[in-house]
C-alpha positions as CSV (number, residue, x, y, z in Angstrom):
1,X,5.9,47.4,8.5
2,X,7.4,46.2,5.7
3,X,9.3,43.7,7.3
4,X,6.2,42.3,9.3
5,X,4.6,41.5,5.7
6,X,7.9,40.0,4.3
7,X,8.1,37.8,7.3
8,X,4.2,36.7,7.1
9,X,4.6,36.2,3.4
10,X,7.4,34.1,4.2
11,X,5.7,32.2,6.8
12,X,2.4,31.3,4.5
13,X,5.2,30.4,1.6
14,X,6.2,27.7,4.0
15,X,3.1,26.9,5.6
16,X,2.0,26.4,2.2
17,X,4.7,24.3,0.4
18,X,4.4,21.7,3.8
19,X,1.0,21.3,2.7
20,X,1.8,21.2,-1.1
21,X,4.6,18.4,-0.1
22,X,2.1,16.6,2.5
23,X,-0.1,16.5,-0.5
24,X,2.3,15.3,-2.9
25,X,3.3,12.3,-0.7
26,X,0.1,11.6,-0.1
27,X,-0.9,11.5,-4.4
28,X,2.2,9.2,-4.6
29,X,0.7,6.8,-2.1
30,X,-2.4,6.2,-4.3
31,X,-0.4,6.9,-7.6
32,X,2.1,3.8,-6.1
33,X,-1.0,1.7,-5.5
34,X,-2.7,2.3,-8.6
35,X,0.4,1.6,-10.9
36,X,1.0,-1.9,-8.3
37,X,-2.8,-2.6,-9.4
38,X,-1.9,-2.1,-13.3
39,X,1.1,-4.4,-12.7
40,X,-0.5,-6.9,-10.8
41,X,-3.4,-6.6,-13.0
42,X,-1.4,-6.7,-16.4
43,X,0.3,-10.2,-14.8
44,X,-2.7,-12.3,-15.0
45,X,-2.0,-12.2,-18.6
46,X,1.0,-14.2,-18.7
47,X,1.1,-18.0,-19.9
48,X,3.7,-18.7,-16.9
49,X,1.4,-19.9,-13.8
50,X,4.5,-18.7,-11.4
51,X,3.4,-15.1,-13.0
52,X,-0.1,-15.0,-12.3
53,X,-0.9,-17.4,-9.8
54,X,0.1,-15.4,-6.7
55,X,-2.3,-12.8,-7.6
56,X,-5.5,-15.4,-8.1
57,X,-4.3,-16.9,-4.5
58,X,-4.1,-12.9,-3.6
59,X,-8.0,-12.7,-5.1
60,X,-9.0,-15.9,-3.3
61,X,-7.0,-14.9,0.5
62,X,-9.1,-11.6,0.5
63,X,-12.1,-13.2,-0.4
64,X,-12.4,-10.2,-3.4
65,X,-13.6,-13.1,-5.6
66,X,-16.5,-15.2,-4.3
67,X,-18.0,-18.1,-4.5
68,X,-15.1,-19.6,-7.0
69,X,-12.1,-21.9,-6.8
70,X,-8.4,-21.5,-7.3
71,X,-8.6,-24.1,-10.5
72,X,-11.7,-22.2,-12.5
73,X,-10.2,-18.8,-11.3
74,X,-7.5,-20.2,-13.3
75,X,-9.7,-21.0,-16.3
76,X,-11.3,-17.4,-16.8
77,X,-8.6,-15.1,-15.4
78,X,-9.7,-12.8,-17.9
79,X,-12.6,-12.0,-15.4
80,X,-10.7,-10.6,-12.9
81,X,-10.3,-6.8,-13.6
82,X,-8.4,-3.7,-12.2
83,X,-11.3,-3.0,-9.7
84,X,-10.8,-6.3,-7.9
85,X,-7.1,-5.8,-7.7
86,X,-7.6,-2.5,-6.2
87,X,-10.4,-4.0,-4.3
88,X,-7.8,-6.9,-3.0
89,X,-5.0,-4.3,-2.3
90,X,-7.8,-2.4,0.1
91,X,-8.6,-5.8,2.0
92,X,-5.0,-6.2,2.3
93,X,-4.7,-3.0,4.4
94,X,-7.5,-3.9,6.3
95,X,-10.4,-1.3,4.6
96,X,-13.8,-2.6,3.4
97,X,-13.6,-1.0,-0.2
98,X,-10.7,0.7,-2.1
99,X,-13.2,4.0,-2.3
100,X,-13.0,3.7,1.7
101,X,-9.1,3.3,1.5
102,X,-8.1,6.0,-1.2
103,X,-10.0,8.2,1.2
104,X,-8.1,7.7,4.3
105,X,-4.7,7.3,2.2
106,X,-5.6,11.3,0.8
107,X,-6.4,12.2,4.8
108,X,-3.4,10.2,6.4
109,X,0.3,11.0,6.1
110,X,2.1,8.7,3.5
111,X,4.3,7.6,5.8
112,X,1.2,6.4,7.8
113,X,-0.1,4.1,5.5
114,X,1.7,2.3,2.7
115,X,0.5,-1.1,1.5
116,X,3.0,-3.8,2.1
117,X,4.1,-4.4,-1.4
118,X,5.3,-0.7,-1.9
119,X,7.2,-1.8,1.3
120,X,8.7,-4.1,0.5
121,X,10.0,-3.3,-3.3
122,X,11.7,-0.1,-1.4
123,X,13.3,-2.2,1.9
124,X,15.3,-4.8,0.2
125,X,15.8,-8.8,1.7
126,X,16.0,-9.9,3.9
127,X,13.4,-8.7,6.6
128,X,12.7,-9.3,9.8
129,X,8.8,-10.9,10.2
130,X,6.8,-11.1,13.3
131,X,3.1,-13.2,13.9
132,X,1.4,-10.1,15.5
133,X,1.7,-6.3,14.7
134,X,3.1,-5.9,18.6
135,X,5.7,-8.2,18.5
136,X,7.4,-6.0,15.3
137,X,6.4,-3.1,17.4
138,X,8.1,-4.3,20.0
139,X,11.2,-5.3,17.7
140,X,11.6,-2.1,16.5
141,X,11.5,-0.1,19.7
142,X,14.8,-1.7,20.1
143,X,16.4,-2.1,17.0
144,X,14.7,0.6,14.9
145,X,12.8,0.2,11.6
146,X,9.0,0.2,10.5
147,X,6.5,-2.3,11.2
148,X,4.3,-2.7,8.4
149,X,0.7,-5.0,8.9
150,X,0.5,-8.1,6.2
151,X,-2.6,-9.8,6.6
152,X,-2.0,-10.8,10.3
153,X,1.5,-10.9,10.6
154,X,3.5,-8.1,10.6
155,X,7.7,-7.0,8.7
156,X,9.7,-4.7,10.1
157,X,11.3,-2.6,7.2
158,X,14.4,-0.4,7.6
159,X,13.6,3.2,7.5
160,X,15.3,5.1,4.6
């Protein structure tokens, strides 16, 4: 009898740390994001346009910021806060609002979902890119790797 506890113990201590782990990854994948929005974010306040301009063109791609152009964007770049980086990074992965994406990044596996950036700071240069997600899909049935979505196109990142 004793046994048959030990063993049942043993099998919720498990069961239990997968899901502590799972949830882990899955913090890191919105912790990652967050801290990209802080740096992306804290980059709009550098003097060096090669800095900051990315991110406006970012803003502007997504269509996060309305009804304003590249140049005045540039003027008041002080208007653009964290929220519409977050915002932007949720667009990028294809979700309507960064509420609706930090809610299926908590219900998804990390490994499911990780926003292009985070992929590639961790995969290294060079990549392989494809013009549709099935192409890289295709790719990688044969020569291995990830295909992560950007915008339309699509990289295939090594798997670590």
């Amino acid at each position: 009898m004793h046994n048959d506890k030990t063993s049942q113990s043993n099998t919720r201590s498990e069961a239990f740390s997968a899901f502590e782990s799972s949830f882990e990854a899955e913090s890191n994948v919105i912790e990652l994001l967050l801290k990209e929005a802080k740096k992306l974010h804290k980059s709009l306040k550098s003097e060096s346009i090669s800095v900051f301009l990315p991110v406006l063109r970012r803003l502007i791609a997504t269509k996060t910021l309305k009804n304003i152009g590249l140049p005045e964007l540039c003027r008041n770049k002080a208007m653009v806060q964290r929220k519409h980086i977050l915002q932007m990074l949720a667009y990028e992965m294809a979700y309507d609002s960064w509420a609706q994406c930090r809610k299926a990044l908590s219900r998804a596996q990390s490994d499911q979902q990780v926003h292009y950036c985070l992929a590639l700071r961790r995969s290294g240069y060079p990549n392989h890119w494809f013009s549709s997600m099935h192409d890289a899909e295709l790719y990688t049935r044969e020569h291995g790797g990830k295909p992560v979505l950007v915008g339309s196109q699509a990289v295939v990142v090594p798997k670590k």
